[in-house]
MARBA-3410 file (N, C-alpha, C, O; in Angstrom, 1 decimal):
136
0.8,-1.2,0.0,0.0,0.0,0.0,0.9,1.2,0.0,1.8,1.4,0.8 ~ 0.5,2.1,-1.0,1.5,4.0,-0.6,0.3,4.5,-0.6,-0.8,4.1,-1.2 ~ 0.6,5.7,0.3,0.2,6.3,1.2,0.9,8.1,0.7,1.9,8.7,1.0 ~ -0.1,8.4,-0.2,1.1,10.3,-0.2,0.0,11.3,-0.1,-1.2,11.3,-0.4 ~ 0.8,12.1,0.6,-0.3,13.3,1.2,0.9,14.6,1.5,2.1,14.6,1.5
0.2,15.1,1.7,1.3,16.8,1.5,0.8,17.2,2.9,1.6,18.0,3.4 ~ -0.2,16.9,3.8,-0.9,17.0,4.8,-1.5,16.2,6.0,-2.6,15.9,5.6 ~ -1.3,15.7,7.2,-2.3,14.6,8.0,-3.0,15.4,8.6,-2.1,15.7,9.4 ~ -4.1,16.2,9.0,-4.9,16.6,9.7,-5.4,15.9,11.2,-6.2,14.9,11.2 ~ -5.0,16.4,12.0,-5.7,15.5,13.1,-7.5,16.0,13.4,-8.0,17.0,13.0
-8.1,15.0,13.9,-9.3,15.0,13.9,-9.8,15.3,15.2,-9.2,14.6,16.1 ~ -10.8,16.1,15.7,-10.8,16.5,17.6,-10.5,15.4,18.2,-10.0,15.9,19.3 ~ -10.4,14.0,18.3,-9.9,13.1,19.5,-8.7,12.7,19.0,-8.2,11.7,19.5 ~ -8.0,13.1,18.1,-6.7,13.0,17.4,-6.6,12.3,16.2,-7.6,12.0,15.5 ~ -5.3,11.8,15.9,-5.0,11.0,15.0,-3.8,10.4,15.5,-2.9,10.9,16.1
-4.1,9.1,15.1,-3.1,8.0,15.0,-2.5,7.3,13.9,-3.2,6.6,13.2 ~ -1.4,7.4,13.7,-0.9,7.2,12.4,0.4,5.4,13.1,1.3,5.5,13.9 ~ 0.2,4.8,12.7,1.3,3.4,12.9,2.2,2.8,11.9,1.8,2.2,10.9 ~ 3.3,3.1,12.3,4.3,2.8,11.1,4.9,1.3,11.4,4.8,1.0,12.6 ~ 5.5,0.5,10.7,6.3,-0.5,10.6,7.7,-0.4,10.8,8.0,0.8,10.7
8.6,-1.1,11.2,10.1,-1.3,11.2,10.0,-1.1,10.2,10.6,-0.1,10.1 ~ 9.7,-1.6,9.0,10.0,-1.5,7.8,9.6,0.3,6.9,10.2,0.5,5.8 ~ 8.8,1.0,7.3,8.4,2.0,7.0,9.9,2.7,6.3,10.9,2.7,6.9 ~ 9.7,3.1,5.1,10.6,4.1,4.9,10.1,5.7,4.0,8.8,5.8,3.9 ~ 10.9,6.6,3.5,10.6,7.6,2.8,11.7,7.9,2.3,12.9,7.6,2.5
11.0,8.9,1.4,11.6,9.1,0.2,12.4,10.5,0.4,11.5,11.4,0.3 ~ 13.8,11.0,0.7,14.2,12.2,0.8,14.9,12.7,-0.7,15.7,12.0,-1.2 ~ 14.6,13.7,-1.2,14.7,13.7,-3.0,14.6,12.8,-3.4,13.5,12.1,-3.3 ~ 16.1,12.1,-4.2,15.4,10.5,-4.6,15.9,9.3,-3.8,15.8,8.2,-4.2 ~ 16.6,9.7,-2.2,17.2,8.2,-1.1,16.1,8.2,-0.8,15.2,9.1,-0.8
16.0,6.7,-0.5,14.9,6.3,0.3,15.6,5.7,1.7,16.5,4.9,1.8 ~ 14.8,6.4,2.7,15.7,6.1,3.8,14.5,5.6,5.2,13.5,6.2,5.4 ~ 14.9,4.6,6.0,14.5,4.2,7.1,13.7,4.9,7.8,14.2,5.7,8.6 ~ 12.4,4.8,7.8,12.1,6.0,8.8,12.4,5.9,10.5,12.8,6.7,11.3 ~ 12.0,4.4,10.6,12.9,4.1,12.0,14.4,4.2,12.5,14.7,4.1,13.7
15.0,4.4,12.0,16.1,4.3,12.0,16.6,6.2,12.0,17.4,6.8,12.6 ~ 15.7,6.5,11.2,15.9,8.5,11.2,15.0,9.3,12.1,15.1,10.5,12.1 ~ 14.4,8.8,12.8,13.3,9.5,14.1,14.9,9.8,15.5,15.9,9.4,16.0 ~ 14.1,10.7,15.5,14.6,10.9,17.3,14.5,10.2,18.2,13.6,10.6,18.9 ~ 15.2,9.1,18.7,14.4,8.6,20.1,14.4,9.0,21.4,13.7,8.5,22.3
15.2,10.1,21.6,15.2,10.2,23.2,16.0,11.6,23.4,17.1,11.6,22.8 ~ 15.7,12.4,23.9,16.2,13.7,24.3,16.6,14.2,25.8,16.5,13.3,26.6 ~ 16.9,15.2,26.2,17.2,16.0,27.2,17.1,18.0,27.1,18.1,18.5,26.8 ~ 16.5,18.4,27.3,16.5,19.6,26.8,17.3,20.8,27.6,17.8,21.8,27.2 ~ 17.3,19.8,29.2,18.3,20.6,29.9,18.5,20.0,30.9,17.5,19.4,31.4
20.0,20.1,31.8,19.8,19.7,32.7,21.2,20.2,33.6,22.3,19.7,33.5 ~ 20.5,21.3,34.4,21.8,22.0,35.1,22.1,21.2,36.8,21.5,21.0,37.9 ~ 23.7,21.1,36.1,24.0,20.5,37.6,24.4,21.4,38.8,25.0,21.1,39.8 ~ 23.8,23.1,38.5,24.1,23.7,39.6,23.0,23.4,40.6,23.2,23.3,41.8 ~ 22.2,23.4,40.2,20.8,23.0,41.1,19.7,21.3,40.9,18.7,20.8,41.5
20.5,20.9,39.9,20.1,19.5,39.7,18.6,19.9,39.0,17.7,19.1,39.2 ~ 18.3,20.9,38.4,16.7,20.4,37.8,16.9,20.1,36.2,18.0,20.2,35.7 ~ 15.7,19.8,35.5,15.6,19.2,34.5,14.7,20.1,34.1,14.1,20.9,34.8 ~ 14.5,19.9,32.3,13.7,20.6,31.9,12.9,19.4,31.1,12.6,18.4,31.8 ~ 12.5,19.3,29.9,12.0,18.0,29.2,13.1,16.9,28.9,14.2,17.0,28.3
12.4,15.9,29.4,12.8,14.8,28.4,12.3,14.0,27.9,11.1,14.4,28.1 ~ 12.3,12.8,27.2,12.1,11.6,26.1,12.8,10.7,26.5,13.9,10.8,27.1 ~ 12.0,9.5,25.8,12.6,8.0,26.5,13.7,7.8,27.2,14.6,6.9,27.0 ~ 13.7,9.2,28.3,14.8,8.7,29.6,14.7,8.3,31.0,14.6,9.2,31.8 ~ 14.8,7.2,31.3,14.1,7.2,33.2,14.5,7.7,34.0,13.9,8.0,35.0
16.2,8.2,33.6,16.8,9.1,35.1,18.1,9.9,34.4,18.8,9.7,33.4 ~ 18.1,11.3,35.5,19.4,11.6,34.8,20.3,11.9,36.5,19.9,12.7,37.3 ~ 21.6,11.2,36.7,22.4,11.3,37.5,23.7,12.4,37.0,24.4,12.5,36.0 ~ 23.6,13.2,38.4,24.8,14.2,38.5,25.7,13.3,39.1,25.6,12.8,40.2 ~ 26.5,13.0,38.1,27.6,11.7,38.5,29.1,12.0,39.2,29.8,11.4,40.0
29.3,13.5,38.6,30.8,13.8,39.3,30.7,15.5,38.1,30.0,15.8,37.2 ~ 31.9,16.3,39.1,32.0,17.0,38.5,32.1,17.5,36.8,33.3,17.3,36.5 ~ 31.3,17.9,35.9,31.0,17.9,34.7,31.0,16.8,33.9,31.6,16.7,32.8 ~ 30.2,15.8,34.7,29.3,14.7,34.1,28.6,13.8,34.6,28.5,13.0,35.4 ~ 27.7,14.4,33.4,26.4,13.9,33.4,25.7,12.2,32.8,25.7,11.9,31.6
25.1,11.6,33.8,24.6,10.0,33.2,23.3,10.2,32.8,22.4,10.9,33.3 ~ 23.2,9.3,31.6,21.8,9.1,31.1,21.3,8.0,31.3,22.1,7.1,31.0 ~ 20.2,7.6,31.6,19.4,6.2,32.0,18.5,6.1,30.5,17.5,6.8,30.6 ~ 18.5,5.7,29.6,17.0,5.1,28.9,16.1,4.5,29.1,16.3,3.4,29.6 ~ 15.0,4.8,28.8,13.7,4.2,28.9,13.7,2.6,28.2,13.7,1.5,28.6
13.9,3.3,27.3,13.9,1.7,26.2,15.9,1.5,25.5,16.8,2.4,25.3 ~ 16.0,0.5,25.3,17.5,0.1,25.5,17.7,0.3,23.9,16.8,0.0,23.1 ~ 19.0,0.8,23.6,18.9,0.9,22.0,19.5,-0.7,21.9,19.5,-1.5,22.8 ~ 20.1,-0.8,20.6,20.1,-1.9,19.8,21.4,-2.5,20.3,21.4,-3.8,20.3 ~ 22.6,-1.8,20.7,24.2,-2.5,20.8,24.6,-1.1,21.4,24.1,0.1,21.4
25.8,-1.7,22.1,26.9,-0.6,22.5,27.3,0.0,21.2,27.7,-0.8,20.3 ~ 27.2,1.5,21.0,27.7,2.2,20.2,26.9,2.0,19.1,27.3,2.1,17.9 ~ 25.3,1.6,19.6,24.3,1.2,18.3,23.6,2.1,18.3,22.4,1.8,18.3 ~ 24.0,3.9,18.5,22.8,5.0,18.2,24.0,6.1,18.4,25.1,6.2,19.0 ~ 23.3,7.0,17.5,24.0,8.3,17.7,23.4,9.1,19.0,22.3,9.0,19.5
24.8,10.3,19.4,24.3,10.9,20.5,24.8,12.5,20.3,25.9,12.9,20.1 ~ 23.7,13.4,20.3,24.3,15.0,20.1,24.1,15.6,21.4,23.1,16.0,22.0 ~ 25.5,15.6,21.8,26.1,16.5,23.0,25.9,18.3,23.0,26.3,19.0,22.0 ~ 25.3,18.7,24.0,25.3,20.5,23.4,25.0,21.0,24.6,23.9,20.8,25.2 ~ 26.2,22.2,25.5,25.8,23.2,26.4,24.9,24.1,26.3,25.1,24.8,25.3
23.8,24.5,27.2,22.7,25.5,27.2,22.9,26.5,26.7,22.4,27.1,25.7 ~ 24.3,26.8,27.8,24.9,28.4,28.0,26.4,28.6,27.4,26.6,29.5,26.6 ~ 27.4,27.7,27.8,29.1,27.9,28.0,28.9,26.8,27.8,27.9,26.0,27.8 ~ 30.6,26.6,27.5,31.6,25.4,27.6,31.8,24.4,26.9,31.2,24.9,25.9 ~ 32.3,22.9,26.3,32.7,22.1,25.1,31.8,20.5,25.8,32.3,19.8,26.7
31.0,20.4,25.4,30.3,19.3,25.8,30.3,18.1,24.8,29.8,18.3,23.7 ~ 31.1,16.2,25.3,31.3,15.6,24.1,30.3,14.1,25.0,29.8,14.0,26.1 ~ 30.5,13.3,23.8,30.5,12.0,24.5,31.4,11.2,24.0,31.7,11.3,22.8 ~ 31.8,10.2,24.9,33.2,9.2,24.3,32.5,8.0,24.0,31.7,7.6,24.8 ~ 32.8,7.4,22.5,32.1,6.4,22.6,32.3,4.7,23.4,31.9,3.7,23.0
33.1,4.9,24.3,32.9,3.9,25.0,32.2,3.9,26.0,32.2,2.9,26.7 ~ 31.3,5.1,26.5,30.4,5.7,27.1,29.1,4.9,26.7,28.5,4.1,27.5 ~ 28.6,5.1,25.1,27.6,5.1,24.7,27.2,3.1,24.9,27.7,2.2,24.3 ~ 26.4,3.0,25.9,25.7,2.2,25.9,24.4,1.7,25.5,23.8,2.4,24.7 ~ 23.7,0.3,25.9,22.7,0.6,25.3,21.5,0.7,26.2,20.4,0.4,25.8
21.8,1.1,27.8,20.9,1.4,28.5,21.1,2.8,29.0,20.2,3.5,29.3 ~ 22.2,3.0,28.9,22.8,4.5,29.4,24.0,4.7,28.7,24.6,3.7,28.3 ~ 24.6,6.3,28.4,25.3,6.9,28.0,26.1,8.3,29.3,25.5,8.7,30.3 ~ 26.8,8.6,29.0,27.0,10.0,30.1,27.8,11.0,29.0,28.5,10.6,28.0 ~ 27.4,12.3,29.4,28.0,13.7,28.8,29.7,14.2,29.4,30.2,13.4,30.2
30.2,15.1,29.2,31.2,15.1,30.2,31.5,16.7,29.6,31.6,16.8,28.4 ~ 31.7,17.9,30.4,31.8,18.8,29.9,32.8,19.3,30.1,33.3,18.8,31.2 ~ 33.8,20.5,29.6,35.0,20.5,29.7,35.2,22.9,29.3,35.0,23.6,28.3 ~ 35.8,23.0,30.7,35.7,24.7,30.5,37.3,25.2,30.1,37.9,24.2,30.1 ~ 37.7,25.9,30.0,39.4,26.8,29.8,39.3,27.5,28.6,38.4,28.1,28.0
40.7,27.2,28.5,41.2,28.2,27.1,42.8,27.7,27.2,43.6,27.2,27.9 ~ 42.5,28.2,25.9,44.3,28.4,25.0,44.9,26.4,25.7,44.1,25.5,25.6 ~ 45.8,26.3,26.1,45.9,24.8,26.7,45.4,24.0,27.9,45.7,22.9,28.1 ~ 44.6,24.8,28.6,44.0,24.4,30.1,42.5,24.1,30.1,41.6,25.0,30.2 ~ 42.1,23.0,30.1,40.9,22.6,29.8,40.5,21.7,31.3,41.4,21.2,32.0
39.3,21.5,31.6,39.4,20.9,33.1,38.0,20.4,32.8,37.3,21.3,32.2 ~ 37.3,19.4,33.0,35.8,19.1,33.6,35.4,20.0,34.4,36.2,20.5,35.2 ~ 34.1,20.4,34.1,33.3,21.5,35.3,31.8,21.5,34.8,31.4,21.3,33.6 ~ 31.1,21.6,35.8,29.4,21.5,36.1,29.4,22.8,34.9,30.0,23.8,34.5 ~ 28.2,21.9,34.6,27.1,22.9,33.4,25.8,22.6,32.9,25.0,21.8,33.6
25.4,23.1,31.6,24.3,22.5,31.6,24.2,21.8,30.5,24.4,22.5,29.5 ~ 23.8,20.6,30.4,23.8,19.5,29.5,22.8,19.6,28.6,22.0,20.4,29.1 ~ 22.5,19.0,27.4,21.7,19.1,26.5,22.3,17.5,25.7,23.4,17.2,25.5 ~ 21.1,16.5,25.3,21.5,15.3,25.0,20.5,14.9,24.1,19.4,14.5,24.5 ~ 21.0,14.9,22.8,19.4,14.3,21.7,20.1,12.6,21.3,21.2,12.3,21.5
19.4,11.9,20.9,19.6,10.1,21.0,18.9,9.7,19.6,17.9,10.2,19.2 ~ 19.4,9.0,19.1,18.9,8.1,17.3,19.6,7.4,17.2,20.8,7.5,17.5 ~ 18.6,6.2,16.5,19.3,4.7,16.3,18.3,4.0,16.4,17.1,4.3,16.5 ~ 19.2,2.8,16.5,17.5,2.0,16.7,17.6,1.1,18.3,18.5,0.7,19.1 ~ 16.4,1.1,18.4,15.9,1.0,19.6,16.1,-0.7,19.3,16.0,-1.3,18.2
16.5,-1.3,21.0,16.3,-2.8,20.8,14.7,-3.4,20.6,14.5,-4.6,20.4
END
C-alpha cells in the first residue's frame, strides 16, 4: 500500500498514524529508514548547579555523577553498544562531548570541559543530549 499526502490533519480526538520497522521515505530521490531517522530520546536541559531538569524523552533518570558529568538512563535500550547516535550540546558555556565507549545501550554519560588556549578541566554545566538509532 502507498500512502502520499502533502498534509495529516488531526481530527478533535486526534489521529493516530502506525508505522512498521520496515516504513521508509523518500528524501529527494534516497529512500531512507524512517525508524532508524526519528529521534528517540532527548534531554532539553539539565543543570547540575541545582540538579533540575527541563523536558525529556525516552529517559528514566538523569544522575549528576561527578564534576561535569552527566549520566543518562534510557527508557527503552537501543540496539548495541555504540548502536545510536548521541548529540552533546551546552545551554549556556563550555565544550560538551561523549566518548564512545560511554555510549551504551541502557545508558550513556555527557562530560563537559571549560578553559582556554591549553587548560581545559571538567566543570558543572548544563547538558543538553538528543539520542537516534534504533531502539532494541
Amino acid at each position: 500500500m502507498t500512502l502520499v499526502a502533502d498534509t495529516i490533519t488531526s481530527h478533535e480526538k486526534g489521529t493516530t498514524l502506525e508505522l512498521s520497522t520496515t516504513t521508509t521515505y523518500l528524501n529527494a530521490t534516497t529512500k531512507l529508514s524512517l525508524d532508524q531517522g526519528l529521534i528517540k530520546g532527548y534531554c532539553t536541559e539539565y543543570d547540575q548547579s541545582d540538579d533540575s531538569v527541563e523536558r525529556t524523552f525516552n529517559l528514566s533518570s538523569l544522575n549528576d555523577q561527578r564534576t561535569g558529568v552527566v549520566d543518562y538512563y534510557h527508557t527503552n535500550n537501543y540496539l548495541a553498544k555504540r548502536g545510536y547516535w548521541v548529540r552533546a550540546n551546552d545551554a549556556r558555556y563550555g565544550v560538551i562531548g561523549v566518548e564512545s565507549q560511554d555510549i551504551l545501550p541502557s545508558e550513556c554519560h555527557s562530560n563537559e570541559w571549560n578553559g582556554g588556549d591549553s587548560t581545559w578541566n571538567l566543570a558543572d554545566g548544563n547538558h543538553q543530549c538528543t539520542f537516534g538509532g534504533e531502539l532494541a
